[in-house]
C-alpha positions as CSV (number, residue, x, y, z in Angstrom):
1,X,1.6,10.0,4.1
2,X,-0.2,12.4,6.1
3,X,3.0,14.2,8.4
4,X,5.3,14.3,5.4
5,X,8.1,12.2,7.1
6,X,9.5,9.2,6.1
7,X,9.4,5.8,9.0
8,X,12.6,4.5,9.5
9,X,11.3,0.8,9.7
10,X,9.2,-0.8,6.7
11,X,6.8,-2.4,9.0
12,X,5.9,1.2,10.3
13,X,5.9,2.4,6.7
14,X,3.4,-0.2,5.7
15,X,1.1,0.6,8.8
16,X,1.2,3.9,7.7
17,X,0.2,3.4,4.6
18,X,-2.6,1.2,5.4
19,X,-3.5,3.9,8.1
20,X,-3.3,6.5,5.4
21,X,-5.2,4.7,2.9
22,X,-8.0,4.1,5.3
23,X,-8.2,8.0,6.5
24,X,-8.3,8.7,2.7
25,X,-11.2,6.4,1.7
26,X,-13.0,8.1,4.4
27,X,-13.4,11.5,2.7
28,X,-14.3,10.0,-0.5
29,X,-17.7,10.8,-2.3
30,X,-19.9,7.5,-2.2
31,X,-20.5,6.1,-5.4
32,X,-21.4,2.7,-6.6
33,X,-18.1,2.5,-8.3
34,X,-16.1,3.6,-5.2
35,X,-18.0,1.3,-2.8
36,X,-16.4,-2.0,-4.6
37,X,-13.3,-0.2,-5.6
38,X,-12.6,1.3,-1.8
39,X,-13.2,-2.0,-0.6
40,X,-10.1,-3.0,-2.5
41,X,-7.9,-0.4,-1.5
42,X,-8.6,-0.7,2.1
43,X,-7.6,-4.8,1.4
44,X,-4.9,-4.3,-0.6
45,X,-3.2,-1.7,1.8
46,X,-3.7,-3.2,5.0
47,X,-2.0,-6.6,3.2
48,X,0.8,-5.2,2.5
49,X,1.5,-4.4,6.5
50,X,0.2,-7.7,7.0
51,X,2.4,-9.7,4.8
52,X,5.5,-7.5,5.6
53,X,4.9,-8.5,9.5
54,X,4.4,-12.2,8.3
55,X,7.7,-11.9,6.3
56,X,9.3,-10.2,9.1
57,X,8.8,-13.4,11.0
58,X,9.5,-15.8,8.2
59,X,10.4,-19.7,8.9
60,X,12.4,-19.9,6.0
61,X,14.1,-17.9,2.8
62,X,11.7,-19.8,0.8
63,X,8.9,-18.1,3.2
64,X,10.1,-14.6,3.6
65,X,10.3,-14.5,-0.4
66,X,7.1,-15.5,-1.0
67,X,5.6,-12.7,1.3
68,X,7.7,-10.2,0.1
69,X,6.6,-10.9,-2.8
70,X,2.6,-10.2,-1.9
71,X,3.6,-7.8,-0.8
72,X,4.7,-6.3,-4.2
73,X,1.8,-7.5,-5.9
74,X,-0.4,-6.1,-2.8
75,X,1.5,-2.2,-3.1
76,X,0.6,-2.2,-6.9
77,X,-2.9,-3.4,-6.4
78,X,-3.0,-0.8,-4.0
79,X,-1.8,1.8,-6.7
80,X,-4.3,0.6,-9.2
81,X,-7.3,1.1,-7.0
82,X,-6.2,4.3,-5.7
83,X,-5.8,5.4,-9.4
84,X,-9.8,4.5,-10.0
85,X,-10.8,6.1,-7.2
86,X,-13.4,8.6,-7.7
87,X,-11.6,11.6,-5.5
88,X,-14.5,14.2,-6.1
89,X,-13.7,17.6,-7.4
90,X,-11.3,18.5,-4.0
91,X,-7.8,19.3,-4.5
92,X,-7.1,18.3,-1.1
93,X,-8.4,14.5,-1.9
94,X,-6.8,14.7,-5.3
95,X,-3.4,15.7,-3.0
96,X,-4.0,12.7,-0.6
97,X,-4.4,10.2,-3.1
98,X,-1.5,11.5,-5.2
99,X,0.5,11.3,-2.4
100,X,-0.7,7.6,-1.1
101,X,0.2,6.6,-5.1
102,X,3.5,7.3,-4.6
103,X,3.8,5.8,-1.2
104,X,2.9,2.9,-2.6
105,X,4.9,3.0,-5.7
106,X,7.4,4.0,-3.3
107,X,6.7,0.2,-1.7
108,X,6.4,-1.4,-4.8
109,X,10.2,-0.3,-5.6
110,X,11.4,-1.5,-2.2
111,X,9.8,-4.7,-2.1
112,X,11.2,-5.6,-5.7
113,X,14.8,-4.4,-4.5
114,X,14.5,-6.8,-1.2
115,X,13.1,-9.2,-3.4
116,X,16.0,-9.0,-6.2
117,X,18.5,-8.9,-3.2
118,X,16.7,-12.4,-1.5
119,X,17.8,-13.8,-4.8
120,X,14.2,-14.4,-5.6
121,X,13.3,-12.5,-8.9
């Protein structure tokens, strides 16, 4: 995350992270292999705000479950494509891409747990 701080509510942690991931893909070299792959990230990310803001205003358990749940598989997708990222030689976009992997590992762990809690794993 780029201030180092921590949101105190998950749908401001996923914006974040979405934010994040889209000031990250913006320093990255362009490459054949990060056009497709960036494409995914910025996707993936910004889903998991999405969906969390979708599950936020769920109609039903059976609902807010299944969001919750893309919005696992949308924080590890995110983790995936930010580990095939081609950062370049910069320590600084090796740093910021470190960082957003564990942000979103970070999610990963938090969706499961609400998940688990739901009574839907």
């Amino acid at each position: 995350m780029q201030d180092g701080s921590k949101p105190r509510d998950l749908e401001d942690r996923t914006f974040k992270f979405a934010q994040s991931a889209r000031a990250f893909v913006k320093q990255l070299p362009r490459t054949v292999s990060n056009t497709e792959d960036v494409r995914q990230l910025v996707r993936a990310s910004g889903s998991v705000a999405a969906n969390w803001i979708e599950a936020d205003e769920a109609l039903s358990k059976k609902d807010f479950l299944m969001r919750a749940k893309i919005c696992q598989k949308e924080a590890k997708e995110s983790r995936l494509f930010l580990r095939l990222v081609d950062t370049g030689l910069t320590k600084h976009s090796i740093a910021s891409r470190d960082a957003l992997a564990t942000e979103a590992r970070e999610l990963t762990l938090i969706f499961s747990s609400i998940i688990s809690k739901s009574g839907g794993a």
